[in-house]
N, C-alpha and C positions, 0 to 999 in steps of 0.2 A: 363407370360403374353400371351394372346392372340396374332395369328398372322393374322396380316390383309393384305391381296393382295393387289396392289397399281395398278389401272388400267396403262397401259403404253399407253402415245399418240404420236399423231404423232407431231412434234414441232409444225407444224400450228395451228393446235388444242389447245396444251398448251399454246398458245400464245392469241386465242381467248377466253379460258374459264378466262386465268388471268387477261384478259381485262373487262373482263364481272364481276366477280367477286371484281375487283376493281374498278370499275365505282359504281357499289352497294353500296360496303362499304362504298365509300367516299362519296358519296350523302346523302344515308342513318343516319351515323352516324354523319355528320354534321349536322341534322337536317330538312334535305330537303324533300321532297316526288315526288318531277314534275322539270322535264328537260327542256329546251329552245337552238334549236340549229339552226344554220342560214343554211338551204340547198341553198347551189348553182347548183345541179345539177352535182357536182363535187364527185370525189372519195371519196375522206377525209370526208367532210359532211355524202356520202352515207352511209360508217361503223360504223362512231359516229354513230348513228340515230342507225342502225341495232345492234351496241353494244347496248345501251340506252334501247332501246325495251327488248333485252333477260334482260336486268340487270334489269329492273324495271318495263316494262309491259307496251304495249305502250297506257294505260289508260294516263300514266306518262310525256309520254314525246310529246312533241309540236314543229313543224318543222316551220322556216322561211321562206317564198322567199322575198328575196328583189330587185327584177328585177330593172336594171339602163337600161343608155340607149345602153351600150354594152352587155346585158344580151339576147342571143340567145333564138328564140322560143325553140329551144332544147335543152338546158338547161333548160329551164322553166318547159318543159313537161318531162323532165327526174325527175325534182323535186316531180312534182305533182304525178309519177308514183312510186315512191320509197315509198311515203307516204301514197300510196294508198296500194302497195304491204304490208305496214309494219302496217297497220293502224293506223297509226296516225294522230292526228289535223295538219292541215296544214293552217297556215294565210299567204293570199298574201300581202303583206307592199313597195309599188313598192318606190324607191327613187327619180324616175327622179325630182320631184317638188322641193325636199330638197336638190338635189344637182345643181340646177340652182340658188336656193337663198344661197348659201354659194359662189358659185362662183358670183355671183353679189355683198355679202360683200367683196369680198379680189378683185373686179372688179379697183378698186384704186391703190392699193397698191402693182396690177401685172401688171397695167397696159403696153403694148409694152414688155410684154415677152412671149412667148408661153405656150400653155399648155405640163407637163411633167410627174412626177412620182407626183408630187406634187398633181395634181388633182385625179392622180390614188389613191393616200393614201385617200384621202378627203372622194372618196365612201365607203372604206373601216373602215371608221371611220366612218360615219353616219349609216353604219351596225351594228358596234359595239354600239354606244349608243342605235339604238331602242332596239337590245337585252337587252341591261342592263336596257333601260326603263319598257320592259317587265316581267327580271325578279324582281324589284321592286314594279312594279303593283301589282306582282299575286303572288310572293316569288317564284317564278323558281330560278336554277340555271344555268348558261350560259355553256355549254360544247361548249368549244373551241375547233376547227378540222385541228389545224397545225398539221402535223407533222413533226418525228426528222429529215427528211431530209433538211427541208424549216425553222428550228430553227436553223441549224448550220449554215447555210448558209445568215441568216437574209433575208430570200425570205418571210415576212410576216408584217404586219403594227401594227406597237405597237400603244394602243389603237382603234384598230380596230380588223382584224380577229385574232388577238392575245390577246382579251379581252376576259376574261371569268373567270371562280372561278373553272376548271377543265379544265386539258386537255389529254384526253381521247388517243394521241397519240405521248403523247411527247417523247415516249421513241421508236415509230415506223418509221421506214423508208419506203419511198415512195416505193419502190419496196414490200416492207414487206405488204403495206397497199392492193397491189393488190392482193396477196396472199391470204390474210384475207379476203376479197370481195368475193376471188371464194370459197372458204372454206364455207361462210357464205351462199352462195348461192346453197354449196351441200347440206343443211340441212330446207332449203325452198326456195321458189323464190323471194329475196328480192332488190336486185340492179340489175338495168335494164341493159341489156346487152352493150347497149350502152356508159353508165358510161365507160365499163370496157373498150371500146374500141376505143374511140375518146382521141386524144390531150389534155394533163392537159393544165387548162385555168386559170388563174384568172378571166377573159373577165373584165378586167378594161381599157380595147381600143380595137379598131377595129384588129381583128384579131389577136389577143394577141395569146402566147403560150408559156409555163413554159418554153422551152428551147430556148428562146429569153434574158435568163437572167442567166440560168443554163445550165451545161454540161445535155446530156442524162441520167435522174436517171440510168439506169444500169452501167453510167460510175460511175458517182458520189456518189452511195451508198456505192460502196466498199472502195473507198479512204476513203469516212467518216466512215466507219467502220475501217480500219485501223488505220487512224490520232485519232481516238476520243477514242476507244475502247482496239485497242489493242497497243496502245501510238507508234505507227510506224514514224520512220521518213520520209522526202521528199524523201532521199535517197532509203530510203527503199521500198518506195510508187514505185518509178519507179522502182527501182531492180523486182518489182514484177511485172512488165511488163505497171504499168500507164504511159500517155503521161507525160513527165515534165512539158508541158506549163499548161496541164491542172490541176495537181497536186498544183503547185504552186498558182492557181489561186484558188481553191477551198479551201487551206490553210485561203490565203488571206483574204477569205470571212468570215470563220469559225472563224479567229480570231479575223474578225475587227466586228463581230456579238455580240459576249460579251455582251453590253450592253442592248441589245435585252432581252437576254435570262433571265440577271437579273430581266428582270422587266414581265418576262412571268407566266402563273398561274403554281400554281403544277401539276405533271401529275404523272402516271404510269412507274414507270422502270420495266424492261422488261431482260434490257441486262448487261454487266459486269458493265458498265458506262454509266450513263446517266446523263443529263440536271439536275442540281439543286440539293435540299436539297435528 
């Protein structure tokens, strides 16, 4: 038999061509031809989108913004800039009007309790159905932009940003996902430098920021590589130098998430263990 040479890469690389390669497959053989993805102006968005393009061309795929009333001009303009870098359609779809008339249906029935995570989900869910109304329009498929970090940890709104028929990073971690960004950006200039270097946000309140609710990804990836991956215990989490408080809490999360993850779309594995079937 012939001997064929196996190019060798570097893991980052291996990790974006398997992502790219598998976002293809699974769109394509499904049936599908056109993507549908909700840009926030955020990381996670940024790479889907930038995977999306190498995988299918970005004739293919079509970017959201659905600007609230927490949504940053810059975040806005990071959106429009990523979309423009990658060429893609970009539709502005703003929700403020839809989420003042949801909050005036449950205006009764919350009446004399303040606003909480509850209204936070709300926008997150009016995101989620225009996608899906979109890709029912036009037969897009929604690529979902969690990733593994924010699935374990249930940092994400079921039927909302956790709606979709793929998800393109479920098997990546937040730290892994910035990696992928600069990777993606030695090979053209596609995610604005700013992305890479502003505060991860939901911006579903004034001055939100991911670790308002999360340890610092670089704490939290390792543990959840540990606990999830390589089946490590609490004990052992700290033996290897994690804080206990924050070990146990991350646990916490991870466990009490379960039913999250049950009801999340499929995605890509990547690593020893991942999310789902």
């Amino acid at each position: 038999l012939p001997v064929h040479e196996v190019e060798a890469l570097e893991p980052i690389e291996e990790i974006y061509r398997a992502l790219v390669l598998g976002t293809r497959d699974y769109v394509t053989k499904n049936g599908f031809k056109h993507v549908v993805i909700g840009l926030s102006g955020g990381i996670d968005s940024s790479i889907v989108a930038a995977i999306a393009v190498d995988a299918l061309g970005a004739a293919n795929v079509t970017g959201v913004t659905m600007p609230s009333p927490y949504s940053s001009a810059g975040t806005r303009r990071d959106a429009a800039r990523l979309a423009k870098n990658l060429g893609i359609d970009l539709l502005r779809v703003p929700i403020t009007r839809v989420l003042k008339a949801y909050k005036g249906a449950l205006a009764g029935a919350f009446k004399g309790l303040k606003e909480d995570v509850t209204e936070e989900n709300i926008q997150a869910r009016i995101r989620g159905t225009l996608l899906m109304a979109l890709s029912n329009k036009f037969g897009y498929i929604v690529l979902s932009t969690g990733n593994k970090s924010e699935l374990a940890t249930g940092y994400g709104t079921l039927y909302g940003d956790m709606a979709g028929g793929y998800a393109v990073l479920k098997d990546i971690t937040k730290t892994t996902v910035y990696e992928l960004c600069r990777y993606r950006n030695s090979l053209s200039p596609a995610i604005p430098e700013r992305v890479l270097t502003k505060p991860p946000s939901a911006e579903l309140k004034p001055g939100q920021k991911d670790t308002d609710s999360l340890p610092p990804y670089e704490e939290l990836d390792p543990i959840l590589r540990g606990y999830i991956e390589e089946d490590r215990s609490p004990e052992e989490l700290v033996a290897a130098g994690h804080k206990p408080e924050i070990v146990a809490r991350v646990i916490q999360l991870v466990d009490r998430s379960e039913y999250k993850r049950k009801q999340a779309p499929p995605g890509l594995r990547i690593t020893t263990k991942a999310f789902g079937l």
